[in-house]
C-alpha positions, -999 to +999 in steps of 0.1 A: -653-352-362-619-352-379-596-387-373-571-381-347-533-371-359-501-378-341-469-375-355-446-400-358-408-406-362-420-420-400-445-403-428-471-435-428-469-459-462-498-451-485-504-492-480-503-487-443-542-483-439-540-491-402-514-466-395-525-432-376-525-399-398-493-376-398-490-335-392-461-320-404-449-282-392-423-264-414-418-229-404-385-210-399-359-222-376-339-198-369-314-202-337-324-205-304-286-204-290-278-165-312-270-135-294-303-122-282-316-093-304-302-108-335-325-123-365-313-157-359-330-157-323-361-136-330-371-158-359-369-183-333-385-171-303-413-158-335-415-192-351-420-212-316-446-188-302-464-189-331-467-231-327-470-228-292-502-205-296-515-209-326-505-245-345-499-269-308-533-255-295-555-252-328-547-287-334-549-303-299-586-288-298-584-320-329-572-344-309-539-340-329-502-336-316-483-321-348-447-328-354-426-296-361-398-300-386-371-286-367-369-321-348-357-341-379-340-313-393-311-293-385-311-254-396-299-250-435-305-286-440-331-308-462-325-339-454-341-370-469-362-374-440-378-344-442-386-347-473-403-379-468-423-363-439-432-336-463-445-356-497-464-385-474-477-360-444-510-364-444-515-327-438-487-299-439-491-269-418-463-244-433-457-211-411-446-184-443-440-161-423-408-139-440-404-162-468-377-187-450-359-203-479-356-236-465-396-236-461-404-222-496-382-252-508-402-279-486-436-260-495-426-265-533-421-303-527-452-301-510-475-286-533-471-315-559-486-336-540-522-322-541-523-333-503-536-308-477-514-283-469-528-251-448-504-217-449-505-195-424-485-159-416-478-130-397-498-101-415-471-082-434-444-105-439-459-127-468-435-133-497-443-126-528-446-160-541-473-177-521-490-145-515-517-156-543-524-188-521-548-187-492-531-176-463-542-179-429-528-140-416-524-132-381-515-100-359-488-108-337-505-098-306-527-114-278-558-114-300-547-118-325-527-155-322-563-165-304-579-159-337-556-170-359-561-206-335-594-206-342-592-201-379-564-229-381-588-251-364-615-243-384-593-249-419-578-285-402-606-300-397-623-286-431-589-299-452-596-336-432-632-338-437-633-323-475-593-325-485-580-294-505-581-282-540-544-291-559-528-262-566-510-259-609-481-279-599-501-308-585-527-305-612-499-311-639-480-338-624-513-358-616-531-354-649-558-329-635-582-302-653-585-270-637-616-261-617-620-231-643-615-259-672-645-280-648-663-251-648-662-247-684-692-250-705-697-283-727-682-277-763-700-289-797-693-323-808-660-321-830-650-290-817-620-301-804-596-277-782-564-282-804-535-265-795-531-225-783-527-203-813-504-174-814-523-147-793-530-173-764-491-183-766-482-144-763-508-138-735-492-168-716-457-156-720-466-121-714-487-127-680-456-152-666-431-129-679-443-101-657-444-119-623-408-128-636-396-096-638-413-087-609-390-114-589-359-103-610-369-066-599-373-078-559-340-098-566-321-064-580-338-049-548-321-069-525-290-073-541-290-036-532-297-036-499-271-067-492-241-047-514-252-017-489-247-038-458-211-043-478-205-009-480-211-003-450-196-031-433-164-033-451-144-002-440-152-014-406-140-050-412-106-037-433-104-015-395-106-043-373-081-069-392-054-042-398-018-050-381-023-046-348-059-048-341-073-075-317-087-108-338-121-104-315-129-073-327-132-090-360-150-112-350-172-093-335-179-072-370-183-103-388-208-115-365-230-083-367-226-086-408-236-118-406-271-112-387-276-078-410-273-100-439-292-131-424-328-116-440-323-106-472-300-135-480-327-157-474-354-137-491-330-131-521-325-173-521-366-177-519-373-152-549-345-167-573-361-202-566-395-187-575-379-171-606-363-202-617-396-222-610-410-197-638-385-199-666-388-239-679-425-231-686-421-195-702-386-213-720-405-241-734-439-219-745-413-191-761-396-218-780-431-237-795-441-199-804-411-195-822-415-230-840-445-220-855-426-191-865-402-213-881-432-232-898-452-203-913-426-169-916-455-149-926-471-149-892-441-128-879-450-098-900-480-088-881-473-061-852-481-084-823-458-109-832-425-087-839-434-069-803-432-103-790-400-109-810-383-078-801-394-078-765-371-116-768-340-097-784-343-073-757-347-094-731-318-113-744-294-082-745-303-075-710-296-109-696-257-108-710-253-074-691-271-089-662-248-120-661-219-102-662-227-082-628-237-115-610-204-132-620-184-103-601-208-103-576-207-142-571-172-132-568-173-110-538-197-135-519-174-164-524-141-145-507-169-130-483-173-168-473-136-173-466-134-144-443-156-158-413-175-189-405-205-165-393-209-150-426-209-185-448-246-192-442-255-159-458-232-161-481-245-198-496-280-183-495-267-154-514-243-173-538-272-202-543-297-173-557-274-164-581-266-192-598-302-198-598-309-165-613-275-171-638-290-204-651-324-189-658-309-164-677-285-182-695-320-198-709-337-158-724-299-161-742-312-186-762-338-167-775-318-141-794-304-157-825-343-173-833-358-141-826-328-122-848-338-149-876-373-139-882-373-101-872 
């Protein structure tokens, strides 16, 4: 039988061996106090049914009373504490569901801990990014939260009694070989790894590039949808603040363009973070390729390599168009912020993805004048 959990107002000292474990919830927030019908207030009423049913219950069968993050937290806020509770939790339950930004960035810290951490979500509204993880899915109906309980339970107890594999970012930081390198048969004596050549270097970039530009291509897709909501928001706005119009019908328009624009805000904030999580290890593996480059010019002649070094150049050209477009975009989203205090949490969510997505491609810049040199 699993130790007992109860949370506390303090993640437990790894020297505190006397010291009760600690569950951490993170899940959306949301706002319990937003006009009913409006995203704010069903990601809320969502959120809290699905730890009322499914987390409180599943770990209470466990003797275990989980702490949910939203009381030492306020909404749009990481504060240290939470991020204590989240690196020295002894397990992390994290609700995905919808890909809330401010749980993607607690699930990041998370996952470099190697310590347990169980994901669960509503069936259909799994982000992209952690969709390659485990997930516990659920239906959002009767039967469905009962089973999802029972399958939480199930994975609790299993993650107390065995722990849980690290995922890549734990493996790094803590030294670790993959299971597949575990796995691995014994090599002859002397036959030492080395370094990856070329074609391994290429395959790597290649196979990280393309769930890049898959986040860059969710990114332009709701970058689209949000300068939609503009469109169609913004004759409507320009109506209600002309001379003579009442200030509450404003208001009133600002508020209803600030719940259209609560979703994709957030999701666009979650995919630029996974984006940028991307780029330092594609940067640095693009720049040893083209060192060896540097080292022995003749390699660059073959037909794989100048692929690779085109595919840089036109990378490269398409990030200066690219940046362009986001700085007049940025733009419009910063006087969008001055207009209402409704609309300023989507808009920092909005702003924050692109300057996340303009630093990562300031970085495929870079990579034009070495890849000009050799091709």
């Amino acid at each position: 039988m699993a130790m007992p959990m109860i949370a506390q107002s303090e993640p437990p000292r790894p020297d505190g061996a006397t010291e009760l474990l600690t569950c951490l919830v993170v899940g959306p927030i949301g706002n319990r106090h937003a006009e009913v019908g409006s995203t704010a207030r069903e990601s809320y009423e969502s959120s809290l049914e699905t730890f009322e049913q499914v987390i409180r219950p599943a770990c209470a069968a466990l003797g275990i009373e989980p702490l949910r993050s939203e009381r030492i937290q306020r909404a749009g806020e990481i504060t240290e504490l939470i991020c204590r509770h989240v690196l020295r939790s002894d397990i992390v339950i994290a609700d995905v569901t919808g890909g809330d930004a401010d749980v993607m960035y607690e699930l990041g810290l998370r996952h470099t801990t190697g310590l347990p951490t169980i994901h669960i979500g509503e069936h259909g509204r799994l982000p992209f990014d952690v969709s390659p993880i485990r997930t516990i899915l659920f239906e959002r109906s009767r039967s469905g939260l009962v089973a999802a309980r029972k399958e939480l339970q199930k994975a609790v107890d299993r993650g107390l009694q065995e722990g849980c594999s690290p995922l890549t970012p734990a493996r790094i930081l803590l030294g670790l070989r993959s299971r597949d390198d575990v796995a691995a048969p014994e090599r002859a004596e002397g036959d030492a790894e080395g370094p990856p050549g070329l074609i391994d270097r290429f395959a790597a970039v290649e196979a990280e590039m393309d769930l890049m530009t898959q986040g860059i291509e969710s990114m332009t897709g709701l970058v689209t949808t949000i300068a939609a909501l503009a469109e169609k928001f913004g004759p409507e706005m320009e109506r209600s603040t002309a001379k003579g119009s009442q200030p509450f019908a404003a208001l009133a328009v600002a508020r209803r363009f600030a719940t259209a624009l609560d979703r994709p805000a957030a999701e666009l904030r979650a995919c630029a973070a996974d984006v940028a999580s991307r780029m330092p290890g594609i940067d640095s593996t693009v720049h040893a390729s083209l060192d060896v480059f540097d080292t022995a010019p003749q390699l660059s002649e073959g037909t794989e390599a100048r692929d690779f070094l085109l595919q840089l150049i036109g990378m490269s050209r398409a990030a200066r168009e690219g940046l362009e477009t986001l700085r007049l975009f940025r733009m419009t989203m910063e006087w969008l912020t001055t207009t209402s205090r409704d609309l300023r949490a989507p808009g920092r969510d909005i702003i924050s993805a692109l300057d996340l997505l303009t630093e990562t491609m300031s970085r495929v810049e870079t990579w034009d004048r070495r890849a000009n040199s050799l091709v």
